[in-house]
N, C-alpha and C positions, 0 to 999 in steps of 0.2 A: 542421429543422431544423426558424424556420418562423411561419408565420404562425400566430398565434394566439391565444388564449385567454380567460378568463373573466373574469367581473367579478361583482365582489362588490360588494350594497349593504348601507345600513346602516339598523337596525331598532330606532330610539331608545330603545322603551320597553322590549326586551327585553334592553336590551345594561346598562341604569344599574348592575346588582350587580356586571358584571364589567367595570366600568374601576376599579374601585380596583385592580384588579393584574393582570399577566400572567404567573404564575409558575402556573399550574395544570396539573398534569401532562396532563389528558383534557379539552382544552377544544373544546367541540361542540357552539357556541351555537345554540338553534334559534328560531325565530320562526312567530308562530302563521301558519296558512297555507302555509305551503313545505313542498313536497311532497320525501319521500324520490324522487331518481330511481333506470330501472331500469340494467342495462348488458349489453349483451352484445360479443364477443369473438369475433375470427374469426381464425386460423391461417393465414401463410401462407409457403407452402415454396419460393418463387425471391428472389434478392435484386432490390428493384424500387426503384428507386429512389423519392423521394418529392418530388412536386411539388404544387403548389396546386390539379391536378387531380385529385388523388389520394389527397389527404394525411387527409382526411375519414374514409377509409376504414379507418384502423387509429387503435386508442385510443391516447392516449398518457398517462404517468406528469404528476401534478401532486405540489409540494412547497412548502411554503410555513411562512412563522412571522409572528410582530406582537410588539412589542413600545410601553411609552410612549416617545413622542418624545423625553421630556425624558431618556433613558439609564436612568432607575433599574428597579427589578426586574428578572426575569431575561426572556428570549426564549420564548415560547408557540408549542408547535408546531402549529400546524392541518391540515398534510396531509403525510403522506410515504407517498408512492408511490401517490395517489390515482387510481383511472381515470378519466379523462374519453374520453366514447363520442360520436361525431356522431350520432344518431337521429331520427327523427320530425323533418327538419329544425331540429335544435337539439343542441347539447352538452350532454350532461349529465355531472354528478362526482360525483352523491350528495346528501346534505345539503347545503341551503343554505349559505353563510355570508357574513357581513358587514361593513362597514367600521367600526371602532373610532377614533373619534374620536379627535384629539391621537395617534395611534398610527403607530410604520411598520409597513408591511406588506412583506412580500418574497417573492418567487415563485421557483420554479426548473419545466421543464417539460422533460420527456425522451419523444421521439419516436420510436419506438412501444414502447409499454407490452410488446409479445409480446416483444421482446428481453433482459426482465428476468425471466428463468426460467430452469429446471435444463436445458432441451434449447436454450436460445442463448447467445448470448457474451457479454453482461454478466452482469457476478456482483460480490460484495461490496457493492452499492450499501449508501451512509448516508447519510444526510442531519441536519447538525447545525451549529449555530451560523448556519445561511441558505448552508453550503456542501454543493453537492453531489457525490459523491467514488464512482466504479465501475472494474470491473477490466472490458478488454477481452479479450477470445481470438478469431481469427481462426478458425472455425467448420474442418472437417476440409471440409466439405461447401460450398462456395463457394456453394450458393445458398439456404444458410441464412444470408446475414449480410444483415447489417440497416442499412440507410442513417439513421445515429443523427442527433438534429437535435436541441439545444438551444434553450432560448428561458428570461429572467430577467426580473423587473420587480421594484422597489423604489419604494415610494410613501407618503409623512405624507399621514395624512388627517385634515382640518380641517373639520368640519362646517359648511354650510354651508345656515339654513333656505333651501327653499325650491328646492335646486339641484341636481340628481341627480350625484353624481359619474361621470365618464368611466370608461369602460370598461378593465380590462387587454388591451390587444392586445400579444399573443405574438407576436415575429418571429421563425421558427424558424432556425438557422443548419447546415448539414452540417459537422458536425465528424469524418468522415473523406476519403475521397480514391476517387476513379473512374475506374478506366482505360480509356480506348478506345482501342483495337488494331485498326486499320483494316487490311486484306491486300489488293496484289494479287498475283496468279499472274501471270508474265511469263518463257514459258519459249518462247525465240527458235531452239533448235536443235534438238533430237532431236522433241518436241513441238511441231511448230507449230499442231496442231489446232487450232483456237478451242472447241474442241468439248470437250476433255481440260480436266479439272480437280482440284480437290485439296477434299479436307475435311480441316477443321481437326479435329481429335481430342484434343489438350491442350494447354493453355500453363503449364507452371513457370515461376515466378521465384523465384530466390534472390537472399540480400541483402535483402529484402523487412520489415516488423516485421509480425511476428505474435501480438502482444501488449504492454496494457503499459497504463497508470491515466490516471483523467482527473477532475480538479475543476472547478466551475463555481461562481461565487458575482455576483450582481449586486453592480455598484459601486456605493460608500458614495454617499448623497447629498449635495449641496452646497445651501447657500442660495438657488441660484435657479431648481434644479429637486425640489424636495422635495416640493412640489405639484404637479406635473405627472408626477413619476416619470422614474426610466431605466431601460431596456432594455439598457445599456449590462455585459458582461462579457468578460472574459480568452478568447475563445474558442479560442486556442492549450494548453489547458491540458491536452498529455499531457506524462505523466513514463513512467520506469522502462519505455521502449519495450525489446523484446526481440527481436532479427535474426531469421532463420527462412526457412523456404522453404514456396511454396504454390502448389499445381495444382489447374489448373480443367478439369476432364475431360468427356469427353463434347459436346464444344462441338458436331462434326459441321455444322460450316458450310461450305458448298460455297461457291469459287470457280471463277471460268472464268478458261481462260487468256485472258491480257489483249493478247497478240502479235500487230500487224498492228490493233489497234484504238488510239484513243485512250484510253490509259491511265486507268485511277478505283481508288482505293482505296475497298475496302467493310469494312464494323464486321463481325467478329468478333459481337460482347456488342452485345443488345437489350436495351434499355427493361426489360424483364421478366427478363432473364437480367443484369443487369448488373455488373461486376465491380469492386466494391467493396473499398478496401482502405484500412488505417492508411495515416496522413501518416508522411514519412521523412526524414530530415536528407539532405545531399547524400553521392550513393555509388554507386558500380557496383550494378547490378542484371543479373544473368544469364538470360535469357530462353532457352527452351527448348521448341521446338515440334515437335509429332507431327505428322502429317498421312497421308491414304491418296489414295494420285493412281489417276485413272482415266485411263483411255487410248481414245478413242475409246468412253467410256459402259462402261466395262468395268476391274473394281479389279486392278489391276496390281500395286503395292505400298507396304510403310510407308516412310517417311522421317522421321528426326527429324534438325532443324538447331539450330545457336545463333549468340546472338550479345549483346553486351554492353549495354545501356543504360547509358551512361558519364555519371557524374556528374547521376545522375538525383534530382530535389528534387521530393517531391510535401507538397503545403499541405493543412492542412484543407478544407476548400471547394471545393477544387480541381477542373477536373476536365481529367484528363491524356491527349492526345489522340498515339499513337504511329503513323504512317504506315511500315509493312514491306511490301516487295516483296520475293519466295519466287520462287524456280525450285526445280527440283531439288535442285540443288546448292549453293544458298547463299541469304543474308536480307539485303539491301542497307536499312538504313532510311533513309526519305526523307526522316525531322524528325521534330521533338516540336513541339506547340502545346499551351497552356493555355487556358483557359477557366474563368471565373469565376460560381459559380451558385448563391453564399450565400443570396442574401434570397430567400424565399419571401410572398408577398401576406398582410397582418396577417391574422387570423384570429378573430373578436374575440365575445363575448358578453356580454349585461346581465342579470344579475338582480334586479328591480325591488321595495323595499322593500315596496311594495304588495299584490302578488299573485305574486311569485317567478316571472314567468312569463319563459320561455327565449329568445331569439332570436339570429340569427347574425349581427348587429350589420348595418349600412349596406344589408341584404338584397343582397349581392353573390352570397352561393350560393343561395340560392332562386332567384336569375333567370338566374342559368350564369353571371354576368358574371365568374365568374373564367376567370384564362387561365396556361397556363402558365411559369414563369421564363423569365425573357427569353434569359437563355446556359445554361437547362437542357437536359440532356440528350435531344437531338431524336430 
């Protein structure tokens, strides 16, 4: 979602024409010194989830407006859909920009930028009025979806000689849901091999949303943090969710029969393969599994079983942990657990009125000292 992002300073002497108003439709104030940055973009095709070890690694979308404190004029837009790129140890977004005195400012940050195109699953994005608004589609292809992670800031900036303003730090948040589907094999009579196993070959679920909108807008500010800003937003904010069914194929995860040993359930879905899915209101979920059993090291045949996930509730943030034990002949589940793995480590950048020059705020990623979410996905 996530830790993160930029900071804008301010550039007195360039900025004095445009505080008489914030109504300009192209406004892209520059300041002598700051340097155009470059960007580059790199594609990538499993859904992976996103952690603060990782998170570096794919650009994500910036959106932002300013307007005078005191209400009057209209909202000035400064970024919509901007990239920001981690390179050369630093973020960069492009053009400079800066803090507008007596002004608020307001951010919105959508994590990763490669999800906003004609081959992934957001579409419609706009951004307007400081709200921002996109359509989901659960990808045909399960490991094209994209672990989407929001992050907002709103801040009055009051100039102050002499004192550098604080940085935006981005907390990014996962605003969809993750299933872990632990197996074991536990086949006590025809099979007692320890040797004989099954690979997983697809899992359906129906009942499942496979589309459907989402808004983000930072909250108003109040008196006693207008100087300090909030990060603070609605991060439940899908509507017009749409039911659906969707299969993740090709899993071919092998288990060993578990019979005569101390029983373990093992994940299904890695780190890199991960199985990302919209949040759901509470509902049966039909689960539907392939699989190709060997027999003493030797493929024998298919089997598909089912079985119900009853009054299954998965949250934004969420991450949904289902324990299934498999024989032959049937799916016994052994519990559902949750896990919570919202906040991701702030993420933070200054650009410095002086010399615009870039840094990754506290020097946390230069020296490795980040680490990853504490109930992230291990």
């Amino acid at each position: 979602m996530i830790a993160n992002l930029k900071y804008l300073a301010f550039c007195a002497y360039a900025l004095v024409p445009l505080m008489i108003s914030c109504s300009s439709e192209d406004f892209e104030p520059q300041c002598a010194g700051a340097d155009e940055l470059v960007f580059v973009t790199a594609e990538h095709s499993r859904a992976v989830e996103s952690t603060t070890g990782n998170l570096i690694q794919k650009p994500f979308a910036l959106y932002g407006d300013v307007c005078l404190a005191t209400g009057d004029g209209e909202l000035t837009e400064l970024m919509n859909g901007r990239q920001a790129t981690y390179s050369s140890n630093k973020w960069n977004y492009g053009t400079a920009l800066y803090w507008f005195p007596n002004h608020i400012h307001s951010f919105v940050a959508l994590h990763p930028i490669e999800a906003v195109n004609n081959i992934r699953s957001v579409t419609d994005v706009k951004y307007s009025e400081g709200l921002l608004t996109f359509n989901y589609t659960h990808p045909q292809n399960y490991r094209n979806a994209s672990d989407l992670l929001v992050a907002t800031h709103r801040r009055q900036y009051n100039q102050e000689m002499g004192k550098s303003e604080a940085p935006v730090s981005f907390t990014f948040e996962h605003i969809l849901s993750v299933l872990d589907i632990r197996i074991m094999y536990y086949e006590e009579l025809a099979y007692t091999n320890q040797n004989n196993r099954i690979e997983i070959t697809e899992i359906a679920l129906d009942g499942v949303n496979v589309s459907g909108s989402y808004n983000v807008r930072p909250d108003d500010l109040t008196s006693s943090n207008a100087r300090s800003g909030t990060d603070a937003h609605k991060v439940s904010g899908w509507s017009k969710l749409t039911s659906g069914s969707i299969s993740f194929k090709g899993v071919a995860t092998g288990h060993n029969n578990q019979y005569g040993k101390s029983p373990t359930f093992n994940r299904v879905f890695q780190n890199n393969d991960a199985l990302i899915v919209l949040p759901k209101d509470e509902g049966d979920v039909n689960l539907t599994m392939t699989f190709r059993l060997f027999v003493n090291g030797t493929y024998a045949a298919d089997h598909t079983l089912s079985t119900t996930l009853e009054n299954a509730k998965w949250e934004a943030g969420q991450k949904i942990i289902y324990d299934l034990q498999v024989s032959v002949g049937e799916i016994l589940q052994g519990g559902c657990t949750f896990e919570n793995w919202n906040l991701i480590d702030e993420l933070t950048e200054t650009i410095t009125d002086s010399s615009s020059d870039h840094d990754a705020g506290k020097g946390d990623l230069n020296d490795n000292g980040w680490s990853n979410i504490e109930h992230g996905w291990q």
